[in-house]
C-alpha atoms as one frame of an Amber mdcrd trajectory, in Angstrom:
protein
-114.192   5.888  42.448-117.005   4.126  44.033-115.031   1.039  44.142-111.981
   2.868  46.023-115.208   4.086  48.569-116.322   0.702  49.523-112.776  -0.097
  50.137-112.052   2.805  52.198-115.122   1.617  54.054-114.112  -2.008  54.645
-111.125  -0.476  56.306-112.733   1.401  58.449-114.956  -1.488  59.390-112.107
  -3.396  60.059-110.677  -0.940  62.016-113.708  -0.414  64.408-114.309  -4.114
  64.804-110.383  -4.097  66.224-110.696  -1.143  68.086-113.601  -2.650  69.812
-111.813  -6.418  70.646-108.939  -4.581  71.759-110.999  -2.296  74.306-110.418
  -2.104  78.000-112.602  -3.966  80.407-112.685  -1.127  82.923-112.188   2.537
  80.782-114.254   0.666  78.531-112.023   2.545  75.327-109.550   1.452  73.106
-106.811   0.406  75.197-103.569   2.670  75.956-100.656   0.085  76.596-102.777
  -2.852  76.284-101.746  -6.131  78.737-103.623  -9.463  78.105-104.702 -11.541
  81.398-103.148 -15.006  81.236-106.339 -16.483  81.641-109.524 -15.012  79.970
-107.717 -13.369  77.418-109.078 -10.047  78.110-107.180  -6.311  77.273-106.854
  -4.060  79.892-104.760  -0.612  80.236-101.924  -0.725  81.920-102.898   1.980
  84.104-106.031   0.978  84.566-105.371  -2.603  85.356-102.262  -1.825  87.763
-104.762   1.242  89.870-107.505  -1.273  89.986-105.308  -4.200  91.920-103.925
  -1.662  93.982-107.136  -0.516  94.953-108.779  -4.000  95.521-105.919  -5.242
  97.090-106.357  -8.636  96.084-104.148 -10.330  92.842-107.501 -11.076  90.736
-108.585 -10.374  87.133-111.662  -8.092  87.043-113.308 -10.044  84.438-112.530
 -13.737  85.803-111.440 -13.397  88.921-108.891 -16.020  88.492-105.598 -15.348
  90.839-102.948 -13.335  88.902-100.479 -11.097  89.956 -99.479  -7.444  87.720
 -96.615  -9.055  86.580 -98.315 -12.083  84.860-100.363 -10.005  82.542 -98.971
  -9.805  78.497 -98.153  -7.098  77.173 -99.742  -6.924  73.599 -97.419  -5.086
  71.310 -99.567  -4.724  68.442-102.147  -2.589  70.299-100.344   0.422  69.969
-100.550   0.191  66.358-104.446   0.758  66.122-104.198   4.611  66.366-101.294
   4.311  63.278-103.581   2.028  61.066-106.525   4.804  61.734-104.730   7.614
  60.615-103.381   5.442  57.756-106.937   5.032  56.568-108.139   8.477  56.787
-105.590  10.367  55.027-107.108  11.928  52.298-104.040  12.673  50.202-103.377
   9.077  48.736-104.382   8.905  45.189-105.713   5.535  43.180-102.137   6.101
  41.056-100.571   5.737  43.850-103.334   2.607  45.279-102.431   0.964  41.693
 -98.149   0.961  42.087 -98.467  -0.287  44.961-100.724  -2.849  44.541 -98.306
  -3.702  41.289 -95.570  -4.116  43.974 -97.605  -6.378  46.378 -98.285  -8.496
  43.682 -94.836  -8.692  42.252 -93.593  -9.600  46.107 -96.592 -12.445  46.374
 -95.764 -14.011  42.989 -91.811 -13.985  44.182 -92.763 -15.533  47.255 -94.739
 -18.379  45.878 -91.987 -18.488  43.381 -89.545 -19.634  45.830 -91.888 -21.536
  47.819 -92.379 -24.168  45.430 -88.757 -24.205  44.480 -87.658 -24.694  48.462
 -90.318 -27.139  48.195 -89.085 -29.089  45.407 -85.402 -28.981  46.137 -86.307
 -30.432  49.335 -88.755 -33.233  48.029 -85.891 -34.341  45.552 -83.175 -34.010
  48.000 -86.092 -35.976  50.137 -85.803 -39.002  47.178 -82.134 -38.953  46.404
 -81.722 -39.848  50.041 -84.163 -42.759  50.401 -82.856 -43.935  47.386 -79.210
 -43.932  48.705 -80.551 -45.354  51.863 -82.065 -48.258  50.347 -78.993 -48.947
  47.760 -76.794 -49.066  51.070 -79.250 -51.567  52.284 -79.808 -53.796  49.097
 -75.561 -53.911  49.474 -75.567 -55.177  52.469 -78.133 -57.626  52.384 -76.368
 -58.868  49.484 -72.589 -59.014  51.281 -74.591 -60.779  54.806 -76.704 -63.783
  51.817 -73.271 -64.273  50.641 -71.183 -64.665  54.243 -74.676 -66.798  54.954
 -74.135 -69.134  52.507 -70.374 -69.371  53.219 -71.054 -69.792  56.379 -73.894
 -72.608  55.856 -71.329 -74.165  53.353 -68.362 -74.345  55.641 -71.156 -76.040
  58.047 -71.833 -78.560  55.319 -68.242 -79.433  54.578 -67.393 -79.686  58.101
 -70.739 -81.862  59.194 -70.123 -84.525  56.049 -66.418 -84.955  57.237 -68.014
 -85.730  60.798 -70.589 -88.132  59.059 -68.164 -89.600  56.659 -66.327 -90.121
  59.988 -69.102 -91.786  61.682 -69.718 -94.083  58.674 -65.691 -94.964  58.961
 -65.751 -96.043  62.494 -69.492 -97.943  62.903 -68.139-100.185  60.928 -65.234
-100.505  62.563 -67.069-100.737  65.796 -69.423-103.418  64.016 -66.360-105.489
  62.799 -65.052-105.556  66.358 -68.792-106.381  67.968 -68.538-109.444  65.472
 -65.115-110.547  66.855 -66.323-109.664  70.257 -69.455-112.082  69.766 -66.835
-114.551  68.386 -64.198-114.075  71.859 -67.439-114.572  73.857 -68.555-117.709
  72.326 -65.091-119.537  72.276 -64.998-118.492  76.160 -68.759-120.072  76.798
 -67.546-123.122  75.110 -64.625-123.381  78.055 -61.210-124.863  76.057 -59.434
-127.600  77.359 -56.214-126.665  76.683 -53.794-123.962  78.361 -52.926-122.970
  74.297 -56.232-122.328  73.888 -56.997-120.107  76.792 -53.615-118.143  76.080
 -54.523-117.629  72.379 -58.065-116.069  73.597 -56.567-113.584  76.343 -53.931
-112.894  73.435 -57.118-112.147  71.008 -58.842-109.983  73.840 -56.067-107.892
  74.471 -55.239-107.341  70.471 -59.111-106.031  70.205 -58.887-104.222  72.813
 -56.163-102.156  71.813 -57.839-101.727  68.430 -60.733-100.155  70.131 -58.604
 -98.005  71.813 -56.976 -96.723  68.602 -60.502 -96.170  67.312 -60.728 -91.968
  67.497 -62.421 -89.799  64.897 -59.361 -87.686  63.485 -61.740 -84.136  63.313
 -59.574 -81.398  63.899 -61.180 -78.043  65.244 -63.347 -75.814  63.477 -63.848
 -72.195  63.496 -66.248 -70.532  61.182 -64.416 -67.745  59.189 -66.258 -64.502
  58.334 -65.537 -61.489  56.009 -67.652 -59.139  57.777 -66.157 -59.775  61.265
 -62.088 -60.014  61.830 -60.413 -63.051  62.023 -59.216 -63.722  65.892 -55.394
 -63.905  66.791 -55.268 -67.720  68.644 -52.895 -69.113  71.144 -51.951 -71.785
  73.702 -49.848 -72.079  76.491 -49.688 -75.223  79.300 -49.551 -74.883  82.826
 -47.399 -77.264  83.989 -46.456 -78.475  88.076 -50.149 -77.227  89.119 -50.084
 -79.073  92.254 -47.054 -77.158  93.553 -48.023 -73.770  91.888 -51.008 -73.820
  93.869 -49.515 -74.743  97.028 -47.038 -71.785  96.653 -49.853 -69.650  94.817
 -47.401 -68.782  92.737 -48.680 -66.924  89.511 -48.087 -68.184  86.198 -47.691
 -66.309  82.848 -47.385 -67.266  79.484 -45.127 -66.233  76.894 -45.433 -63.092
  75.009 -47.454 -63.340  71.798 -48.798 -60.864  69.514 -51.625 -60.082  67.575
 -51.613 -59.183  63.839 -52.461 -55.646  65.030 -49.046 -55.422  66.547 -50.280
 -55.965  70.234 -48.513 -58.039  72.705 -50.912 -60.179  75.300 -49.916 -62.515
  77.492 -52.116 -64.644  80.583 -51.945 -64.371  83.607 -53.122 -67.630  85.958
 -53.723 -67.360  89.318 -53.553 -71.621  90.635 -55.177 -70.619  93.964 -57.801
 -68.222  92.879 -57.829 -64.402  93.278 -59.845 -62.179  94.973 -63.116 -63.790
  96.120 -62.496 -67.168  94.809 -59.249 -67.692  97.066 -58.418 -71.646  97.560
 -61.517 -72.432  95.420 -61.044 -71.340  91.713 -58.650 -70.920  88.865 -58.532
 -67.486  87.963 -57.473 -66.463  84.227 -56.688 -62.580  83.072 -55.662 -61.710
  79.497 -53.045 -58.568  79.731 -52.240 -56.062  76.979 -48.779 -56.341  77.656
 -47.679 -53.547  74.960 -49.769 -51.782  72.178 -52.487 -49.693  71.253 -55.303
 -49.596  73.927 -58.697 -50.002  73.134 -61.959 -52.696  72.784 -61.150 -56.092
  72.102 -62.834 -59.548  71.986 -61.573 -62.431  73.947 -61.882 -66.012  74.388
 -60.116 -68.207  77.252 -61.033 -71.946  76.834 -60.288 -74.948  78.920 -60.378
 -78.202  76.409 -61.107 -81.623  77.000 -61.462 -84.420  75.087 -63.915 -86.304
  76.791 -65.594 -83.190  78.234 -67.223 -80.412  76.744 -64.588 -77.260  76.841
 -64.782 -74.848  79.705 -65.304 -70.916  77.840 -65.075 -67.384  78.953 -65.879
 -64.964  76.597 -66.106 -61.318  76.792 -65.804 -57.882  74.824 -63.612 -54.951
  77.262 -61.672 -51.658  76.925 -58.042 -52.662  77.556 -55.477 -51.017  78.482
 -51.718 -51.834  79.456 -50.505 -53.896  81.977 -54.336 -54.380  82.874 -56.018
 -57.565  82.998 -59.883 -58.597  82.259 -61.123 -61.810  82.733 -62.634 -63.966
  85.161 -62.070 -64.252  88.865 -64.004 -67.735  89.105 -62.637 -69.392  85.597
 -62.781 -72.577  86.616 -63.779 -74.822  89.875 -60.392 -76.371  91.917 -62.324
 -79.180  92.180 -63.739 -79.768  88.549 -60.425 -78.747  87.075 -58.811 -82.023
  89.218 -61.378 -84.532  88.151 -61.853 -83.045  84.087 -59.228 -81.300  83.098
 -55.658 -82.157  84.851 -53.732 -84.709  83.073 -49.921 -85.149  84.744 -50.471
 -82.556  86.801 -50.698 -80.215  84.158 -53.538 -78.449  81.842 -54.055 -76.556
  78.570 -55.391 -73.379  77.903 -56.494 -71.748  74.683 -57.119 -67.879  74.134
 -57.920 -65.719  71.412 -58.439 -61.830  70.431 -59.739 -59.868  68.048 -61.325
 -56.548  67.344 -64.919 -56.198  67.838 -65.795 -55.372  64.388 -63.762 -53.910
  60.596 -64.009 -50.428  62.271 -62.630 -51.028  65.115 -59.610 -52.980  63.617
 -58.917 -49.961  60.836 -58.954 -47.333  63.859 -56.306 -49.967  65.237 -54.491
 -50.454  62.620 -54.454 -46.553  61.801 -53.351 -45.684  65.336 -50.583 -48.726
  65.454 -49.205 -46.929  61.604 -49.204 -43.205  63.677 -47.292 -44.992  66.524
 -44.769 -46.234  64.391 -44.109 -43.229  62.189 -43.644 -41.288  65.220 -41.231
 -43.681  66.168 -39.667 -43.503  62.957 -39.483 -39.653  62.798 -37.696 -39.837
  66.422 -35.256 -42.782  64.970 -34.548 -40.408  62.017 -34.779 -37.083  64.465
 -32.598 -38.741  67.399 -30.428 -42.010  66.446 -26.986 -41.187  64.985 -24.140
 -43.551  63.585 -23.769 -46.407  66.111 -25.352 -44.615  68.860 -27.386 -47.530
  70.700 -29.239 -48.336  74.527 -26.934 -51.326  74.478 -24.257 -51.445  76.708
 -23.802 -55.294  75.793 -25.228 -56.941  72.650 -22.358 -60.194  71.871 -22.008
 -64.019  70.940 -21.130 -66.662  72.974 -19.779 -70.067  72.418 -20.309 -72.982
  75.418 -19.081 -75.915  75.007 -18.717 -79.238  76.541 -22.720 -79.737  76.651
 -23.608 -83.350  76.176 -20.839 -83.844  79.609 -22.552 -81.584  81.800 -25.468
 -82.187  80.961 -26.028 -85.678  81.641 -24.265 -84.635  85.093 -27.058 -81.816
  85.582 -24.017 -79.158  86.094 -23.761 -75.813  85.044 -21.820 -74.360  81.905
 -20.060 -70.653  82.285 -19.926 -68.276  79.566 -16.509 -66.198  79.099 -16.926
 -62.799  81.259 -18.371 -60.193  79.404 -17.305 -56.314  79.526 -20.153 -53.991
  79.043 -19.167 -50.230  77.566 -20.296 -49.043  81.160 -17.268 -50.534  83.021
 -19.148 -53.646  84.355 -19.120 -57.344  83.560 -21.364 -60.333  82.835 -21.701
 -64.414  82.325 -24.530 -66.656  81.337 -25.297 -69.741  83.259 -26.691 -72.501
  81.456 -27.689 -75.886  82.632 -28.291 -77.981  79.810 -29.644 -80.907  82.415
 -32.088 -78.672  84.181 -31.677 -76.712  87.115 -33.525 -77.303  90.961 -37.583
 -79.064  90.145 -36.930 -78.866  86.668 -34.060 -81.267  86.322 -34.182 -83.431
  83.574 -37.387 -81.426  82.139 -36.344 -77.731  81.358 -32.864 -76.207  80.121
 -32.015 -73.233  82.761 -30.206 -70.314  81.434 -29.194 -67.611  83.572 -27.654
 -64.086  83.610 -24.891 -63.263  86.648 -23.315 -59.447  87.281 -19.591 -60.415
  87.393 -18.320 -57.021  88.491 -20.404 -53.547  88.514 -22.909 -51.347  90.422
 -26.265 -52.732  91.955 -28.533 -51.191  88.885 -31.504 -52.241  86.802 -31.164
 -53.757  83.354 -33.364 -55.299  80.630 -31.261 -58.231  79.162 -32.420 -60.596
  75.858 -31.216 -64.209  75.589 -31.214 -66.035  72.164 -30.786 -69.668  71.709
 -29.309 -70.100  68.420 -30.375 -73.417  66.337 -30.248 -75.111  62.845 -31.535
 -72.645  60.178 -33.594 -69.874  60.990 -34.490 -71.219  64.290 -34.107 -69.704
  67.574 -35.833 -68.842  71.194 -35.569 -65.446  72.282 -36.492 -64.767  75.414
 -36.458 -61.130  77.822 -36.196 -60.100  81.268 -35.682 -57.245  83.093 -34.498
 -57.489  86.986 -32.468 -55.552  89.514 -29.121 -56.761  89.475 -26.855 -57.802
  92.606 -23.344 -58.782  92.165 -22.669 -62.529  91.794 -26.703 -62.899  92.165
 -27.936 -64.938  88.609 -31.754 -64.386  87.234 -33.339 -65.954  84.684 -35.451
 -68.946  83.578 -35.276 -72.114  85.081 -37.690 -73.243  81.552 -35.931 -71.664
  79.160 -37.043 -74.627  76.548 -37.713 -78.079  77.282 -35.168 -80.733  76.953
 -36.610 -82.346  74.120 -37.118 -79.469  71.944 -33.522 -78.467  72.876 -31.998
 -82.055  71.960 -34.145 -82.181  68.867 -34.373 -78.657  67.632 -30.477 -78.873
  66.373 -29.037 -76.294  69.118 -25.997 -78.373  70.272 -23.842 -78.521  67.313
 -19.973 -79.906  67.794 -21.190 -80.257  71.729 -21.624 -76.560  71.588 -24.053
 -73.709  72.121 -24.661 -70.494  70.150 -26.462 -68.111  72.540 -26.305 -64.170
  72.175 -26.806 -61.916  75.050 -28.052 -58.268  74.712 -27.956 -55.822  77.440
 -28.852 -52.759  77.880 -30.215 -50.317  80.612 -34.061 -49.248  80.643 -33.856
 -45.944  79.026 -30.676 -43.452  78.112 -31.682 -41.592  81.147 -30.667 -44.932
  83.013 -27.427 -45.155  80.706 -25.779 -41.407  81.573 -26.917 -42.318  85.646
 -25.270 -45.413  85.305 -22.356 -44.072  83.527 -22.357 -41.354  86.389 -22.258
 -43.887  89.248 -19.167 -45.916  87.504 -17.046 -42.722  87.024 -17.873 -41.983
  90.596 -17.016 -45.342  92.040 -13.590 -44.925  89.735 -12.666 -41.927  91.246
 -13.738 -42.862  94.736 -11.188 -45.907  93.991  -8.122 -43.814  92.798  -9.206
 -41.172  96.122  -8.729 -44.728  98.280  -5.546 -45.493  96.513  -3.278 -42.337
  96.857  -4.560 -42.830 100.768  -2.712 -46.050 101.008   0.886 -47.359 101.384
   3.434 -47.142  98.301   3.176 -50.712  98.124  -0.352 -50.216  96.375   0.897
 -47.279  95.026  -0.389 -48.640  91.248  -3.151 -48.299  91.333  -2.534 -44.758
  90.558  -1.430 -45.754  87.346  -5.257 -46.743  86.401  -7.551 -44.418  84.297
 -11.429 -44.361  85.135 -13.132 -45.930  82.359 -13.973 -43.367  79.600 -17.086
 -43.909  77.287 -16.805 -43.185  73.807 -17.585 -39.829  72.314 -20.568 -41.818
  69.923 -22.317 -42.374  73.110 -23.095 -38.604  74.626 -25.245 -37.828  71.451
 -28.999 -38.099  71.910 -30.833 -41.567  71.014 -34.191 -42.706  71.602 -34.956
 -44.109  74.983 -36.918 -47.437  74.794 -39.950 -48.159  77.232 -39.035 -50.011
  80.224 -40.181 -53.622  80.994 -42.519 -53.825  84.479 -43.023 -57.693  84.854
 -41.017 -61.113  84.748 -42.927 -63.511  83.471 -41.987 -66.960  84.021 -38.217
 -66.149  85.686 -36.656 -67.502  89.119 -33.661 -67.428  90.521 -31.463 -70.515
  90.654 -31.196 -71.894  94.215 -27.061 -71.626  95.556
């Protein structure tokens, strides 16, 4: 009993010492609505607090004086419940059975709550562990796949630097072998000999070791250090040929279409007279993504020499298609002439790659989506012989070897598309205009048909497997050829087995830009056939027949739905044959 006293009595202590910290500064009793100034941390009524600013007139804390307005002072919720914990403390009525169950329950609540405490705690420290542990097991990996790409790395180094010393061995004593015979010319020439023989046989000597040190080159091809943990680049060359007159004309040259093994087609593009800000004083050099999946790549142009160290751009950009990155300054005019150009021509070597294994897997992932949509629309769309083509045949030319040491031109048979029009090919086996004697030209002409745009594929047949395929797309004109005046170069075309029996194998595809082109094309024929039979009736019976003709009907196969295909934008590399 006396021990539930004193405890009644520590409560009420309690309770008066909060009563008195929680009394107001100006009723001087325990507050009613208590608000807390901002900055002395003293209670005040509200009432009290909001008559006595009113009355001052001036925003100030009674106790402080600092500057506050009403609004700034806190409202202290827990003040209100000083008058509940008093009456909770003087009721009479609660019994030490009562005291003792719940005292039970408080202590059944705090051993619960340390309870889970310490098992939050531990979960968290292990969870804490396994993740430092998985952390550092990542690491130890890693470390261990970058020592091993080190030393392959250091060892491809190795192999690479003992072929260049094993080189260097090779030709110093070469070069010391020739000093020796050099030291031999020189002292039969200080000795001055009599004879005309003699003087013939030592220019005869100097000109044989001479051409030996010519000859003397180490054969070290081209290294590239290969790497696991970075992708293997895509590489490429391409020649720019008749610089001189490029520039003059500032004609821009492309190179052929290559692709990646992503699927990506790229292509350069060269500007001889510089673009942009370095007009008539640089080379400028711009990798396209011609066709693919747009994203970050790595790139490499280079400008070799073999006398002078290369000339390198390199650079890491978002592509996208038909854009070019690369470098408006490339390469000075004026270097390139005295380094670089070698019968009127240079080389240039370029390379891509992804950034990093990530970033060729997304690649590679979004090239596989791209071409199972395409398959699903193939599947969805193409039916029986249903096809973009409106031409897609074989020709035979003969007579080459004849024509072509005369530098004419050989005519394909006329060719009737399933639109109503018709085509030839043009080839001139000698060259055609500048590139006489250097390039074969082949050509594409609209016989008969309707001013329209096509995309048209020329294949070079030769021994085997090999061919050159090459494709265009252009605006056609009636009796108006295009194509490429360097289709392939007269050597490869000589050697490369494509004249067989003095005759040519070349295949011809064409086919509008999309089937949207195809019905408007098919459209303008049947109009133009009916505007021709409307012309007809008009005139005499002497013409009457022409009534007798039917405008050309397509087949039934062709009205179902196909695929379109993407349309080409550029030419690269094409000209028109001069009349």
């Amino acid at each position: 009993m006396a021990s539930e006293l004193s405890q009644q009595q520590q409560q009420e202590q309690l309770l008066k010492e909060l009563s008195e910290s929680l009394e107001c500064q100006i009723c001087l009793k325990t507050t009613d609505d208590p608000h807390l100034c901002p900055k002395c941390s003293k209670f005040y009524c509200f009432v009290c607090i909001r008559d006595w600013l009113q009355k001052s007139g001036k925003d100030a804390c009674p106790n402080c004086l600092g500057s506050v307005c009403l609004a700034e002072f806190v409202k202290f919720r827990w003040g209100n419940g000083i008058e509940s914990l008093r009456n909770l403390v003087a009721k009479p009525e609660v019994t030490s059975s009562t005291s003792k169950s719940l005292e039970g329950a408080l202590q059944r609540t705090q051993e619960a709550f340390d309870g889970v405490t310490e098992r939050i705690q531990q979960t968290l420290a292990k969870r804490k562990e396994a993740l430092k542990a998985s952390k550092d097991g990542l690491i130890k990996s890693i470390n261990i796949l970058v020592q091993q790409e080190f030393r392959e790395v250091h060892k491809q180094y190795n192999d690479k630097l003992a072929e260049v010393d094993a080189w260097n061995d090779i030709l110093t004593k070469e070069l010391n072998k020739s000093e020796v015979n050099l030291y031999a010319l020189k002292d039969s020439v200080s000795k001055e000999p009599s004879t005309e023989t003699e003087r013939q046989q030592l220019e005869s000597q100097c000109q044989v070791l001479t051409k030996k040190l010519q000859l003397l080159a180490p054969n070290v091809a081209e290294h590239r250090f290969y790497c696991k943990l970075m992708p293997a680049p895509s590489s490429w060359r391409f020649t720019v040929r008749n610089f001189s007159q490029a520039r003059t004309e500032n004609k821009i040259q492309y190179s052929d279409l290559v692709r990646d093994d992503l699927g990506n087609t790229w292509r350069l593009e060269i500007h001889p007279n510089g673009f942009g800000d370095a007009k008539n004083t640089s080379v400028s050099v711009f990798l396209q993504l011609y066709e693919g999946i747009e994203g970050r790549y790595h790139y490499v142009i280079e400008l070799p020499n073999r006398l002078h160290p290369y000339h390198t751009y390199e650079d890491e950009d978002i592509f996208e298609l038909r854009k070019g990155w690369g470098q408006n300054h490339f390469v000075d005019q004026k270097l390139l002439f005295d380094q670089y150009l070698e019968n009127d021509s240079f080389e240039l070597r370029f390379s891509v790659r992804s950034p990093h294994l990530i970033d060729k897997y997304d690649c590679l992932r979004k090239y596989a989506d791209k071409l199972e949509r395409n398959n699903s629309a193939l599947r969805e769309y193409v039916k029986g012989e249903c096809s973009v083509d409106c031409v897609n045949e074989a020709c035979c030319i003969r007579n080459v070897a004849e024509v072509s040491n005369a530098f004419g031109c050989l005519y394909s048979d006329s060719i009737r598309d399933d639109l109503g029009g018709s085509w030839r090919l043009q080839v001139y086996p000698g060259g055609n205009g500048e590139m006489k004697g250097l390039f074969v030209g082949v050509f594409l002409e609209m016989v008969d048909g309707i001013p329209n745009s096509y995309e048209f594929t020329v294949t070079l047949v030769g021994e085997g497997f090999k061919s050159v395929k090459k494709t265009l797309e252009h605006n056609f004109q009636p009796w108006m050829p295009f194509g490429w005046k360097n289709f392939i170069s007269r050597g490869e075309f000589l050697e490369g087995g494509y004249v067989k029996k003095d005759a040519l194998m070349v295949k011809l595809a064409v086919r509008p830009p999309t089937v949207g082109h195809k019905f408007n094309y098919l459209r303008q024929y049947h109009d133009k056939a009916i505007r021709d039979i409307v012309q007809a009736q008009s005139k005499p019976a002497s013409s009457s027949s022409l009534l007798n003709s039917k405008p050309f009907e397509a087949p039934l196969s062709f009205f179902k739905k196909i695929l379109p295909r993407t349309p080409s934008q550029d030419q690269p590399g094409c000209s028109t044959p001069p009349k």
